[in-house]
Structures are given as C-alpha cells and as structure tokens.
C-alpha atoms as a printed R data frame, in Angstrom:
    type eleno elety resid chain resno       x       y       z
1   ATOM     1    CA   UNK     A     1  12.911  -3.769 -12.642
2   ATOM     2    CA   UNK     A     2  13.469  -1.451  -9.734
3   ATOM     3    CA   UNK     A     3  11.855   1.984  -9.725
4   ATOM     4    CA   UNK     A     4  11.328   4.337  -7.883
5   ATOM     5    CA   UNK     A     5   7.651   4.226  -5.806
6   ATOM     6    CA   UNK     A     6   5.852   6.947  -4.481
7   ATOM     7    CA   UNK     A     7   4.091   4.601  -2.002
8   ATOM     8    CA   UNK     A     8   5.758   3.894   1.251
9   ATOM     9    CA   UNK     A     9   5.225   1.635   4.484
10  ATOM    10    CA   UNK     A    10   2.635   2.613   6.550
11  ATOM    11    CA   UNK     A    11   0.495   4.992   4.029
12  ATOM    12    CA   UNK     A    12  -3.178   4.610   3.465
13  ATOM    13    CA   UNK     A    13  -3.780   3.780   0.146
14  ATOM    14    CA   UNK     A    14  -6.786   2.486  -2.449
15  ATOM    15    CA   UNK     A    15  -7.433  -0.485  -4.708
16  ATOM    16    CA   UNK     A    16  -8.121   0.739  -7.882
17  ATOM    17    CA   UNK     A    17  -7.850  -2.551  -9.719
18  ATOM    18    CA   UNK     A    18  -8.288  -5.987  -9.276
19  ATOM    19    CA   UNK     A    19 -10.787  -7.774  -6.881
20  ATOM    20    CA   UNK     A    20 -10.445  -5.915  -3.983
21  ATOM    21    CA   UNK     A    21 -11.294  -2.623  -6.105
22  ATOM    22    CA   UNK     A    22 -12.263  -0.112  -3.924
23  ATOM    23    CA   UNK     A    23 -11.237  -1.319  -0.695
24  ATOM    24    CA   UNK     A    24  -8.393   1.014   1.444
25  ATOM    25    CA   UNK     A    25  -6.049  -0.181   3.880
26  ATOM    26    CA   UNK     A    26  -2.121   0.141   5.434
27  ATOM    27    CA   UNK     A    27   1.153  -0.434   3.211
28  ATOM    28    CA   UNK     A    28   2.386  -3.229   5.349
29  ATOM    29    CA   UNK     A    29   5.286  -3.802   2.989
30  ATOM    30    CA   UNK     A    30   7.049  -2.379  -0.417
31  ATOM    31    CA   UNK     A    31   9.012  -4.787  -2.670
32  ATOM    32    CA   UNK     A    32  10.800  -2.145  -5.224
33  ATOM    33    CA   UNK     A    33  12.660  -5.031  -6.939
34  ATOM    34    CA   UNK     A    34   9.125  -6.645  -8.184
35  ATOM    35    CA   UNK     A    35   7.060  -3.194  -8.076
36  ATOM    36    CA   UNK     A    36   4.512  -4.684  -6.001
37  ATOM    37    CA   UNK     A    37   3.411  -4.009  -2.423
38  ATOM    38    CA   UNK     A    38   1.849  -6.462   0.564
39  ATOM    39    CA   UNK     A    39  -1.430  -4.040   1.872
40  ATOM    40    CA   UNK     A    40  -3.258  -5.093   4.950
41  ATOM    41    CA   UNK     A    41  -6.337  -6.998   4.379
42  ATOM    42    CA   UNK     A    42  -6.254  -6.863   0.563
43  ATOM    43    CA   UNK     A    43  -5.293  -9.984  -1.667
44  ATOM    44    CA   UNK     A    44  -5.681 -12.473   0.883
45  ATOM    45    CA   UNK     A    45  -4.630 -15.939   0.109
46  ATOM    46    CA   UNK     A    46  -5.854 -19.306   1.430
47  ATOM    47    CA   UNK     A    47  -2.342 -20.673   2.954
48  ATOM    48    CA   UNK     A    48  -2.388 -24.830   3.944
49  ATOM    49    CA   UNK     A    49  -0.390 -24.783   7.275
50  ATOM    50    CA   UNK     A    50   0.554 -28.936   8.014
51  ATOM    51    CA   UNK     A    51   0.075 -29.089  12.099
52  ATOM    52    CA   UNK     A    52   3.605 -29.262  13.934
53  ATOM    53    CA   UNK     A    53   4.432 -30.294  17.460
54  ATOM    54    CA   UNK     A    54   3.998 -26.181  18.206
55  ATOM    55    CA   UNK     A    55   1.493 -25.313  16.340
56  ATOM    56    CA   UNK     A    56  -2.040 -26.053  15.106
57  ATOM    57    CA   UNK     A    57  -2.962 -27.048  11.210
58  ATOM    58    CA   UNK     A    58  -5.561 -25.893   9.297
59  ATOM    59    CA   UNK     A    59  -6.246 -23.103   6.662
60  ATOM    60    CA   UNK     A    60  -4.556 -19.635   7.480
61  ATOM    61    CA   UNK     A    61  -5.852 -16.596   5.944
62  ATOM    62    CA   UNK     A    62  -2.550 -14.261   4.254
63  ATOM    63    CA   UNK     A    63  -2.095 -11.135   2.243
64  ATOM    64    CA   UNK     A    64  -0.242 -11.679  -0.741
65  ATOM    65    CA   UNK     A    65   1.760  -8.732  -2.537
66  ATOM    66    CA   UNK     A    66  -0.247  -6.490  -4.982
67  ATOM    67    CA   UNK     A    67   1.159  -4.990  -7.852
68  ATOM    68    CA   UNK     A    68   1.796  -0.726  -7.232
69  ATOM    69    CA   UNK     A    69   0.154   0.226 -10.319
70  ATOM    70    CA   UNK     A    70  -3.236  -1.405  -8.966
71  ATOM    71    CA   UNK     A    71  -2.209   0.824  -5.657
72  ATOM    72    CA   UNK     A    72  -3.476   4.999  -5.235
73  ATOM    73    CA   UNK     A    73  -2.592   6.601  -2.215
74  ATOM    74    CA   UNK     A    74  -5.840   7.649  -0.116
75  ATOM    75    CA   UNK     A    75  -6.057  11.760  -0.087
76  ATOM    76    CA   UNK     A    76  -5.396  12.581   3.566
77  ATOM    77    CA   UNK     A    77  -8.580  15.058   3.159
78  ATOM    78    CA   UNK     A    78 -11.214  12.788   2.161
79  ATOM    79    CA   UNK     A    79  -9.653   9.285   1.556
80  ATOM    80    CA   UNK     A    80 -10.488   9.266  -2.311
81  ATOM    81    CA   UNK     A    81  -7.721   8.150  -4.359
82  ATOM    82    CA   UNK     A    82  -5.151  10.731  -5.600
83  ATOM    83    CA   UNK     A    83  -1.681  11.300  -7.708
84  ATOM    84    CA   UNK     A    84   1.195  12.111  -5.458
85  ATOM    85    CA   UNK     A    85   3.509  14.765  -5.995
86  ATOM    86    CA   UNK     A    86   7.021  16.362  -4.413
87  ATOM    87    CA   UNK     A    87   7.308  19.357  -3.268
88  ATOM    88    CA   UNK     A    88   9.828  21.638  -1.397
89  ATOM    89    CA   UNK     A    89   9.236  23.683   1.496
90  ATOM    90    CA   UNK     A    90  10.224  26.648   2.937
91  ATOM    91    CA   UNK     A    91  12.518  24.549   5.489
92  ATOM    92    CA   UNK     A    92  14.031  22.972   2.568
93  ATOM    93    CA   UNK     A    93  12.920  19.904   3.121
94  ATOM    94    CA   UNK     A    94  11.310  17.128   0.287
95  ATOM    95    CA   UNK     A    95   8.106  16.208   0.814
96  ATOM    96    CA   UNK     A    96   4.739  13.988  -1.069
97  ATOM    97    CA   UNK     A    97   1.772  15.803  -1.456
98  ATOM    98    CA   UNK     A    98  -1.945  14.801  -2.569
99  ATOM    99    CA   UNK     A    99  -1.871  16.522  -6.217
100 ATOM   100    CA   UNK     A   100  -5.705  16.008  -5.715
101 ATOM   101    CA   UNK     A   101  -6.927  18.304  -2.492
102 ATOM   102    CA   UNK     A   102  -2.783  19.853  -1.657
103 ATOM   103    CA   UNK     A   103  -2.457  18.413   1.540
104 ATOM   104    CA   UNK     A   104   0.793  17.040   2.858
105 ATOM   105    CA   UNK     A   105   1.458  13.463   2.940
106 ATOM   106    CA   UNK     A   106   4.423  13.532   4.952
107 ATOM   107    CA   UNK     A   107   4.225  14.502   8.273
C-alpha cells in the first residue's frame, strides 16, 4: 500500500519502536510501496557473503529496512522526536515543519 510519507532521504530521524528504540540516525533510503525505510546504523542484519575470486567471505554487517511507523523525525532544535507538519510560506513555497519546537525542516 503506497502512501504518502512525511520522512524523506537524508533526514535525521528516531527509533521509537523496536530494538534499536531510541537510537537516531540518516534516512539512507524510503520504500513508499512497503512503507518502510533503510536508516543508517539501525536494524542491522548478519549477511553470509560466500568468498569469490574478487572478494573476501565472511560475515558482513547490513541495515535492513524499518517499518515508517517505528520512524519520528528528530526536532532540528533539540533532536527529540516530533510530528511533522506542512506549512506555506510567504514565498509560496510547501514546506515540513517540527509541530513540536516550529522549526523548519526543509531547508
């Protein structure tokens, strides 16, 4: 089911479920067909790599997508988690904010 996400690529954002509750880190990737999200060093997964003539064997460490709705964007204040909202400006232009301190997410 494809929805629309208020998290992109690149933001900051906060576990809030899960094992890795409480950790932050970067939106590497956003799958809106599945509703889940690959975020850099949370859900990693043991991954069995077979050696090859160019590379080495052994036991590589890999994130594995996260589901959104375990996902908060980090406030750009403070870094505590926080509901995002859209706003206008007086350019006209859309942007995200942090409903929690006002602070624009979009730069």
């Amino acid at each position: 089911m494809a929805t629309k996400m208020k998290i992109r690529r690149g933001d900051k954002v906060v576990v809030t479920a899960g094992r890795d509750k409480g950790k932050t880190g970067e939106v590497l990737r956003v799958l809106p067909a599945t509703g889940r999200a690959y975020v850099q060093g949370i859900n990693m997964v043991s991954r069995h790599q077979r050696a090859t003539q160019t590379s080495q064997g052994g036991i590589n460490q890999i994130e594995a997508s996260i589901q959104v709705s375990n996902l908060s964007v980090a406030d750009p204040k403070d870094g505590a988690a926080t509901r995002v909202g859209f706003k206008f400006l007086d350019d006209g232009s859309k942007v995200r904010y942090a409903k929690r301190s006002g602070e624009v997410i979009d730069s």
